[in-house]
Every structure is written in structure tokens, then in C-alpha cells.
N, C-alpha and C positions, 0 to 999 in steps of 0.2 A: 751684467744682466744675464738672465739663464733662458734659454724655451725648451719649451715642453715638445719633444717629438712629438707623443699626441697628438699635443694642439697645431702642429704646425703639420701632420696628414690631413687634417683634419678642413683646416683653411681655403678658401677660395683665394687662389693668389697665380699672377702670371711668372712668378719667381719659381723653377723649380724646388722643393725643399734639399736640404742636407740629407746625408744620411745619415740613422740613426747610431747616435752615441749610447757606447754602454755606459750607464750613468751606476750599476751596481759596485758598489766596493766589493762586496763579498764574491761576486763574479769574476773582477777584475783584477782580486787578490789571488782566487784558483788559477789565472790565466796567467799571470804572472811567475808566478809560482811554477806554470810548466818550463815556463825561460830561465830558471834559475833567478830571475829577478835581475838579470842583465839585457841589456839591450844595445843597440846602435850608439845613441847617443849617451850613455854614462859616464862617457868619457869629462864629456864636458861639464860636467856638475862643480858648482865652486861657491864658494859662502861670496856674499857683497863684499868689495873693498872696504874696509873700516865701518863694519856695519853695526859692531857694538856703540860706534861714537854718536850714531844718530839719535836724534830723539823719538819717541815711540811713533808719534804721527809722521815724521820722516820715513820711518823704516817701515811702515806698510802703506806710504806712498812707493817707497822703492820697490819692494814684494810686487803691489799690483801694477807698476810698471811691467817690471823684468817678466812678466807673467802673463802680459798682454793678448796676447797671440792665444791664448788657452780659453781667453774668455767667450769665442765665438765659435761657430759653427761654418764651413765653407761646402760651395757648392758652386759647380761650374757650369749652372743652369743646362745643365743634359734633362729634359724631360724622361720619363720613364716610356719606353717602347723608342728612342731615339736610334738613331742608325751609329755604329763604330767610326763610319766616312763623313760624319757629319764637318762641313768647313770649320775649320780651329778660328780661324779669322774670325766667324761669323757668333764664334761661343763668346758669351760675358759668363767672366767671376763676380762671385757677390763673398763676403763675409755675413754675416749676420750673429747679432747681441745674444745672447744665450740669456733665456727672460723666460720665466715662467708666469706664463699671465695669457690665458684663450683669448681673452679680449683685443689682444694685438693682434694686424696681421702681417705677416713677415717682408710684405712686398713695402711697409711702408718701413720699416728696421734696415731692409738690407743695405750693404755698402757695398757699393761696385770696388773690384779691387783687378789689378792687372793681372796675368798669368802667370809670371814670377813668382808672385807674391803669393799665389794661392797654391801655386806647387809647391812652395817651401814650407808654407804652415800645414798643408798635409801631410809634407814628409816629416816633418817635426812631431805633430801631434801624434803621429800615427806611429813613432818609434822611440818616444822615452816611457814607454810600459803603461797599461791602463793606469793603474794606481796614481800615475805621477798626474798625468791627463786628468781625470776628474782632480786629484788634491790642488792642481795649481787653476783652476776654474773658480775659487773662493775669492771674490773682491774684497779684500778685509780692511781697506783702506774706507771702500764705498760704506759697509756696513758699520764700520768707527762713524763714520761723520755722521749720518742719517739717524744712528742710534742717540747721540753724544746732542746732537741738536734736538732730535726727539723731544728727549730726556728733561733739558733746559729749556724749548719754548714750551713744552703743555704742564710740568709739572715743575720747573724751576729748581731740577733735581743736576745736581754737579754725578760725573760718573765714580768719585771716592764715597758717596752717598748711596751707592747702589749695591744688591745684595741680589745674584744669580739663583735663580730656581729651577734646574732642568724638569722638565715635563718626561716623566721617565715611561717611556725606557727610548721612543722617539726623539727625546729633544737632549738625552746625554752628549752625542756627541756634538751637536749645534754649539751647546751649553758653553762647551769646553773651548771650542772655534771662539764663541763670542767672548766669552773671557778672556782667551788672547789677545782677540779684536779691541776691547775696551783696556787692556791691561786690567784688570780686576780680578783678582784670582778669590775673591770671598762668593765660593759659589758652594751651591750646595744641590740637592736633590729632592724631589719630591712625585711620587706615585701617583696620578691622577686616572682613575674606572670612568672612562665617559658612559659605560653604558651604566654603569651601577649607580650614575651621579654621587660616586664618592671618590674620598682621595685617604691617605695614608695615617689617619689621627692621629696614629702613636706617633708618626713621624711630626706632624704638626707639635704637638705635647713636647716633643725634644727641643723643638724651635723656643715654646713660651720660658721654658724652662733656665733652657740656656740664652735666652735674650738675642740669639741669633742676629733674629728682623730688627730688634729693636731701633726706633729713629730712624730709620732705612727705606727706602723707594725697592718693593722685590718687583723684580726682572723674571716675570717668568719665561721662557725659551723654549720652544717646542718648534719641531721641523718644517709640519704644516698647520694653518689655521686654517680650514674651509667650513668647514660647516658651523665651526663656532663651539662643536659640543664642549670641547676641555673650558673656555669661555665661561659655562654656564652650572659650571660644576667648583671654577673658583669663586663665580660672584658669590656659590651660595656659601662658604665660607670666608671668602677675606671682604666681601661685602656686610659681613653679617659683623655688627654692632659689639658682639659677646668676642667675636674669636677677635675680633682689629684693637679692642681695648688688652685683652689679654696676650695678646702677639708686638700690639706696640708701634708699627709700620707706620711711614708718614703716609704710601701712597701705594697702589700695584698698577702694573701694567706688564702686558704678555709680548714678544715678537716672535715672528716668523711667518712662512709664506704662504699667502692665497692664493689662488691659482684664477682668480678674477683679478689682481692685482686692488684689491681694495684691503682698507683695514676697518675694522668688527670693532666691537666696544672693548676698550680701552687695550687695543691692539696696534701694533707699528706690524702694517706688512714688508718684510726686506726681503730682497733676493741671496739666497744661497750660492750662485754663481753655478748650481747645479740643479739635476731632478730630485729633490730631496724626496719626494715617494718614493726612489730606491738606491738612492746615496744612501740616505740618515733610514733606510728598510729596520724595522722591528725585530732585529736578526742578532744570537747573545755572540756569533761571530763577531760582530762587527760591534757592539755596544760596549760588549766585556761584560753585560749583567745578564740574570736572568729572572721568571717571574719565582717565586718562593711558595712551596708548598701549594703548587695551582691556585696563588691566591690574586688576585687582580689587585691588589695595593701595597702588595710586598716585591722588593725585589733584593736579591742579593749579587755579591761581587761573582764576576765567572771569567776572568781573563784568558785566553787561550792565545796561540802562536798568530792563527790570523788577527785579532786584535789588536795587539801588540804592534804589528809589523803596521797595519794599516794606519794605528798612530803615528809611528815611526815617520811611514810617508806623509802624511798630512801634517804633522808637527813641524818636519824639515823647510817647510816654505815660508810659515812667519817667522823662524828662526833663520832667513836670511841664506838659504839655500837655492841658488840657480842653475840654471843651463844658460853657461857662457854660449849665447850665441853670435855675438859681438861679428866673429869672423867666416861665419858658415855661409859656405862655396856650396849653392846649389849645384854646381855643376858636376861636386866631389860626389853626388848622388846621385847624378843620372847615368844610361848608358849612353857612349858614344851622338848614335844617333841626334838623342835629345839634346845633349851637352852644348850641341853645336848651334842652337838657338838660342842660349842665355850664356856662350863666350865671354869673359870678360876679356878684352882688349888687352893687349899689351903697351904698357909703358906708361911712367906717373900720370902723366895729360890726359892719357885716354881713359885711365884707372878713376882718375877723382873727377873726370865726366861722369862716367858711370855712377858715381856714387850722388852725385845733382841729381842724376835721373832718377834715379831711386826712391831718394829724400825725399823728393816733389811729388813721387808718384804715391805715396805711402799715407794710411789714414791713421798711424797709430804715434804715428812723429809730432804728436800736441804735446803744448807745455807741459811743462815739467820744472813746479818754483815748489821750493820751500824757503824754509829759513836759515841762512846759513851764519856762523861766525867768519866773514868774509876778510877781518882781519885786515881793516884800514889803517895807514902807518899816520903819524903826526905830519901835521902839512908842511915841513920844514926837513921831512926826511930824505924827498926824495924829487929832484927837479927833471925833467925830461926836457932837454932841448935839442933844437937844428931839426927837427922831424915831422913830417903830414902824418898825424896818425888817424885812422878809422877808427870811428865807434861805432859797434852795432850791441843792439841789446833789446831788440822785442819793442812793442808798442804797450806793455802794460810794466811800469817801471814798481819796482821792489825795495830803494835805494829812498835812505831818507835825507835830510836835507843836510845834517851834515856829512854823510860817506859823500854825496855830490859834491858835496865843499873839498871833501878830502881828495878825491880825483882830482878834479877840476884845477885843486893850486898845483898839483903836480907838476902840471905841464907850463915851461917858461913860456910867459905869453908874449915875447919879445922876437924870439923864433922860430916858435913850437904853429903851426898849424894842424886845428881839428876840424875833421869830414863827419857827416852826419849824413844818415839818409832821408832823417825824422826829426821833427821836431818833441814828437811823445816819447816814452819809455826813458830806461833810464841814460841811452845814449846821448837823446835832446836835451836829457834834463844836463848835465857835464858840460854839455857844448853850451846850452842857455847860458850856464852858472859862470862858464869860463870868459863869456860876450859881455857879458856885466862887468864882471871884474877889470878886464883890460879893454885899454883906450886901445883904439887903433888896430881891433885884433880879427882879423879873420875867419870868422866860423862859418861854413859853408852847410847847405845843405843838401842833400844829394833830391831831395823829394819824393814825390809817390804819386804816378800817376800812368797814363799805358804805357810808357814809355820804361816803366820802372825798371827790366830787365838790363835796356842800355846804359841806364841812368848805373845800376850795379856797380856794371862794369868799367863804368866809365871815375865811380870814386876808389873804386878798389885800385883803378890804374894809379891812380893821383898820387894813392896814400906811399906812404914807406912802412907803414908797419899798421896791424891792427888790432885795437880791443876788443873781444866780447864781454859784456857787459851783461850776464844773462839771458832770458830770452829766450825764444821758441823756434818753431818751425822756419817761422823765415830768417831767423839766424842763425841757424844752421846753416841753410843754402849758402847764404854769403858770407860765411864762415869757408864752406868748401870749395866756393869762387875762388875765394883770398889764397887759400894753398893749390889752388889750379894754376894762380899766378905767381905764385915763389913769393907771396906777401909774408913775412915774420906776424904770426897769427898766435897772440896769447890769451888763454881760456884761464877760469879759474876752476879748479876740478870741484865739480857739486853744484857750483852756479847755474842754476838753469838746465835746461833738456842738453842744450847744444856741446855745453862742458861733459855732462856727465857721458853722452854719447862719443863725442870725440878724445875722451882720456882713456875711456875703451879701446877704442883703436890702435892696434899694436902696430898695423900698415901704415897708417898718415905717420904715425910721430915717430916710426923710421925711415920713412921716405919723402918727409916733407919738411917744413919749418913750421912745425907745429912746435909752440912751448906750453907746457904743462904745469902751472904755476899752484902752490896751496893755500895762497892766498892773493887778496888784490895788493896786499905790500910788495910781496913776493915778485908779480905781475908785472908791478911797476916797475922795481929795482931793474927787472929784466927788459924790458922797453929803453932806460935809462942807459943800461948798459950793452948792448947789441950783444945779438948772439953771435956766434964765428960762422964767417960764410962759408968754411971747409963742408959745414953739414949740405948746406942748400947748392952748392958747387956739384957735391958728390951725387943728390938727390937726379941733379940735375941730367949730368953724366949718365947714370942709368935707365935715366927717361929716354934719350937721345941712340941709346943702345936697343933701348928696348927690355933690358934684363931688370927683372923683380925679384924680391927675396919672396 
């Protein structure tokens, strides 16, 4: 979600505001541009692990994951006319949604965040180059779904059915965003005069001609919708009787952003994840067009170096382009002084405390499910005995009834003991499945209640080994418990937030018994067969030293 500086000077609210984001591309391309277009963090730039393998709603889940941090605004409630001396103890961080919409006010959006956490996203935001800052602000994940559901409840239109219409020369480059966004590349252009209440006829004429719209839902696209005018200059065309039989269309409708947060006749207001009055600005810099012969419904092609480039950067993000920030050491950015407050401890124990703390304190650590091919082996492949394993795996399970069958017989039920700390998610459902099957079997559950924290640690002791099973936030935590206690801890990479976040991790899975599996057969085989305790010996040894790689 985006806000409006404007509207947020503008607000009566006890939250100091942000300060003001250049939201210009064309500004932010000259600014760049005097850096040579290098920065602090360039370094770290790297395409997604196996990002081609995903499918398209997977991979701009992943984008606006990895991306997270860009979507909001920070402020470390300094009022303006504040003193330098003011107690640090006494200051609260907030994050706040980037949402273009006056009708919010910031103080009910904001999210309190720790000090850490908001010196890091200021050091971040503030040093991978304007350009990259506004392009990686675009939720493209948020704007598929909201479009795509659109689409299917008011006109029962599938998105292979739909036919892009940029509202030119403002809604070009939107157009082009939302085309990625949908996977739809049948997009086209169209000249809309709000003042002249006309639009481009010849260009229209090209459409009837060549059957373009034909059968088709058009998607018009334009930056902003506020007052409605571009609105009321298509009704009188694709509303009108003579041009809908001769163009052929099932249906129109237009998106993009009010700045009331409401949507106009036959409009989807979305957010751009930016200021689109001066992101998506009417400027042949940034568009690549221009208007033709001073005419208000012609334009022609006009690409130039800054165009070019600022596609370049805004392209590189749905194409799976990040900043590995996986491993970034605030402290590798402060001076001395500062440094000496966000210390990371020395030694594995006090390292994966730190990283609990973290975890827990962080509001951006929410689920993270798709779909994955998890790659369940035949239930006769693979038996796991003599072992207390953990399962953890979130409270909202993803596993259908037979992958639970297929775990479930995994494990011999004759010596095999399974810990749970739930009966929900897909943990309880494995342990259910497995308490049905065998007589006389053991399945425990860990529970949920104030005590939960004890209760943790008290199955993590139990266990010998642990599953994660998918899952969120708080399987994570007890994912980082398990390797605080030298527990053999296997993840499936992709599965859930907690996999994807800890196969990142180059620190845990050299200095802990973290296994990395690529699928749940995989997983299993490895459970089955123990890993060598030279790794978790050595892990340990260094812990005890005190020495880190």
C-alpha cells in the first residue's frame, strides 16, 4: 500500500510523519545518474534461487516478499522542532504502509517497530539508488490478486480473456507494470483528450479493423482515476451502442488509483505501491512517448537513455532480481560508537538467541505458503525408526490427505515416537493420522497455552530430531529453538516462510545441524538415515571457543 506525503502533512495524527520520499523517476534517474548508478549495496544484487521454476503467482509472491522492506515509510517519531538530546529510550519507531488514500489516517496504519529494525531499513532504503527504492515499492503480487479476482467476481472474465488499454501517455507505463503483473502481454494503447472529451478514432478504427477487442474484457490502465474525467470520455465511446457492436468487446472496465481510495463507475481502484502523480508524471523522459504535431490524441514513439534505463530498473524486479539481504550485519554500517549497541554476541548459542530475538520482534516474518511440488515418496519407500521426532508446521495446514498418509506411514510405529505442539496445521494433522493407524502408539502433544514458551522447550528437549512441515512465524521460532539445542532440524526448501528463510541462511547451515532437503522424500530419506555427528561436534567446538566464520 502507498501514502501520499501530502496527505500525510496534511493529517491530524500523534504519530510524527516520515519524511518525504522522492517518488519522481525522472528525478531520481538525474540523481542516480550523478553516482554513476553505483551504490553501497550493489553488491548484493542477485536473481531468486531457481526462479524460472516457479509459477507466475509464486514468483511475484516471491518479488513482493524479497521486497518487503520498500513497501513502507519509517519514522522514528522525532516531532519537528525536537531537541538532538532527546532520551533514545523514550523514542518509538513506527513503519507505515505506503497507501495512497487522504481518507486514512497514519496513526491508525502505523506499526511500531524496534530500533534495529528501523536503522536497517533506513540504511537499506537510503543506499540501493533512488530508482531501485521507488521500482521495488510496486506490490505486483497484491495488484495480480485484487485484479484477477476483480475480473472473475463482477464480470466473470478469466485474465487470458483480457485485452490492456494504456490511457496514454499517463497510464503507459502502469500498462506495461500491469501486463507483467497479470502475465498478459496483449496490450495495446490508446490517447484519451479529457479536456477535448475525445480520444484517438483512427486509433479506435485500427482496433474494429483488426478485430483486436474482439470477444475481449478491455482493461483500460491509467496512473490515476480522481476526478473520473478519462471515465466519462470512454463511456461516450465504448458505452455507445454503434462503436461496442462494431469493436465487438464483451465488456470494459478501467484501473488505477483514487486518491480517496474509492472506485468510480466501472473502475478497480489499486494501489501502485507508489506516488503515481510523480512516479507514472506525464514526462516523454520517462514514458518513451510524446504528444504528435501538438495534437492531444496523437502520440508517437520517443525513447531516450533515461527511459531505457529506468525500464531497465523497474523491469529487473518482476524478473526476479533482489538484494540478497539474507546476511546484512547492521553493525558492518555503523561507526564504532553505534556498533556497540546492536553487538552481535559471540558464539553459536548466543548467535541463534539473537536471531529468536529478532524473529519475534519483526512484523514482516508472516506467512509465506504456496504451492509447491513437495515431492512425496510411495509409503513403502522409506521407514524411519528408534526416533522422537518433532513436528512443527503452522496452524493453517496445506497437506492434503493423502501427503499426510504419505508422512505419517513413514515413521515405524513400533518405535518411532511423534511430538506435536498442535493439534491444527499440518503437524497435528501427521501426528492425528499416525494415532489412528497404530495401536499402542504414542503421540503427544506439546499444547498452547501461557505456558507455551516452556512447553517449546520442553518438546524440543524430548525430541531427537525435527520436521518442519511448512508454516509461519511461529515455526520459525521453533525451528531456531531446535538448532539453539543441537536438534537435527530438516526443512524442505520452498515450503513455507520458515524453509525459504532458513535455506538462505549461509550462517545456520554452517554452524548448525540444519539439513536442507528438496523435497519431503528427500527429508525423509535424511531423518531415516542420520546425519554424521562430526558436523554438530565441530558446530559445537566453536561455540564453546567462541570463534565464527
Amino acid at each position: 500500500m502507498g501514502l501520499s506525503m501530502r496527505q500525510s502533512l496534511a493529517q491530524r495524527m500523534t504519530i510524527s510523519p516520515p519524511a518525504p520520499i522522492e517518488w519522481s523517476m525522472v528525478n531520481a534517474y538525474d540523481e542516480d545518474e550523478k553516482m554513476g548508478f553505483v551504490f553501497p549495496l550493489t553488491h548484493t544484487r542477485t536473481r531468486i534461487d531457481g526462479f524460472d521454476g516457479y509459477t507466475h503467482a509464486q514468483k511475484l509472491q516471491l518479488i513482493d516478499y524479497e521486497n518487503r522492506l520498500f513497501r513502507y515509510a519509517y519514522t522514528d517519531g522525532r516531532e519537528e522542532g525536537d531537541e538532538d538530546d532527546v532520551d533514545d529510550e523514550d523514542r518509538e519507531y513506527y513503519r507505515i504502509p505506503l497507501m495512497r488514500n487522504f481518507n486514512v489516517n497514519i496513526d491508525d496504519i502505523a506499526e511500531e517497530i524496534s530500533e534495529a529494525e528501523y536503522r536497517r531499513a533506513k540504511y537499506i532504503t537510503e543506499n540501493v539508488g533512488h530508482m531501485e527504492r521507488i521500482a521495488r515499492a510496486v506490490p505486483y503480487h497484491e495488484i495480480y490478486r485484487e485484479v484477477k479476482d476483480h475480473l472473475k467476481d463482477t464480470y466473470c472474465i478469466e485474465l487470458d480473456d483480457v485485452v490492456l488499454v494504456s490511457v496514454d501517455r499517463g497510464g503507459r507505463l502502469p500498462s506495461e507494470l500491469l501486463s507483467i503483473a497479470l502475465n498478459n502481454k496483449n496490450r495495446h494503447s490508446l490517447k484519451v483528450d479529457q479536456g477535448g472529451r475525445q480520444l484517438d478514432e483512427d486509433r479506435i478504427k485500427e482496433f474494429v479493423e483488426s478485430g483486436t477487442l474482439q470477444g475481449k474484457h478491455v482493461l483500460f490502465v491509467d496512473s490515476t482515476v480522481d476526478s473520473g474525467r478519462q471515465i466519462e470520455v470512454l463511456k461516450k465511446y465504448f458505452d455507445d451502442e454503434e462503436w461496442t457492436r462494431q469493436l465487438g468487446y464483451k465488456s470494459w472496465s478501467i484501473v488505477g488509483s483514487n486518491e480517496d481510495g474509492e472506485s468510480l463507475y466501472k473502475h478497480l481502484n489499486i494501489n501502485w505501491g507508489v506516488d503515481p502523480d510523480t512516479t507514472f508524471e506525464d514526462d516523454s523522459r520517462l514514458m518513451g512517448v510524446d504528444y504528435s504535431d501538438h495534437s492531444h490524441t496523437k502520440v508517437v514513439e520517443m525513447s531516450n537513455p533515461a527511459s531505457q534505463k529506468i525500464r531497465e530498473v523497474f523491469f529487473s524486479v518482476p524478473n526476479g532480481y533482489v538484494f540478497d539481504l539474507s546476511d546484512f550485519d547492521l553493525e558492518e554500517v555503523l561507526s564504532s560508537d553505534e556498533a556497540e549497541k546492536y553487538e552481535v554476541p559471540e558464539g553459536i548459542q548466543t548467535r541463534i538467541h539473537a536471531l529468536c530475538d529478532m524473529v519475534v520482534s519483526k512484523h514482516e516474518l508472516d506467512a509465506f505458503r504456496d504451492s509447491f511440488d513437495l515431492g512425496f515418496l510411495p509409503l513403502s519407500e522409506t521407514r524411519i525408526a528408534g526416533k522422537k521426532v518433532l513436528l512443527i508446521g503452522g496452524a493453517n495446514g496445506d497437506l492434503s490427505e493423502d501427503d499426510v498418509s504419505a508422512i505419517a506411514n513413514s515413521f515405524d510405529g513400533e518405535t518411532c515416537q511423534i511430538i506435536t505442539g498442535t493439534e491444527r496445521g499440518n503437524a497435528g494433522a501427521v501426528a492425528s493420522r499416525a494415532s489412528k493407524a497404530w495401536e499402542n502408539y504414542d503421540v503427544r502433544h506439546a499444547g498452547s497455552d501461557e505456558e507455551q514458551d516452556r512447553r517449546r522447550n520442553e518438546m524440543i528437549e524430548q525430541s531427537d530430531v525435527v520436521l518442519v512441515l511448512g508454516g509461519a512465524r511461529g515455526t520459525l521460532y521453533e525451528a531456531l529453538l531446535a538448532l539453539k539445542q543441537r536438534k537435527p532440524t530438516h526443512i524442505v526448501r520452498g515450503w513455507g516462510y520458515p524453509a525459504h528463510y532458513l535455506s538462505r541462511n549461509e550462517w545456520l547451515q554452517k554452524n548448525t545441524p540444519l539439513q536442507v532437503a528438496s523435497s519431503v522424500r528427500e527429508a525423509l530419506r535424511n531423518i531415516a538415515v542420520p546425519i554424521s555427528t562430526s558436523d554438530i561436534t565441530a558446530a559445537e567446538d566453536r561455540d564453546e571457543s567462541g570463534d565464527e566464520e
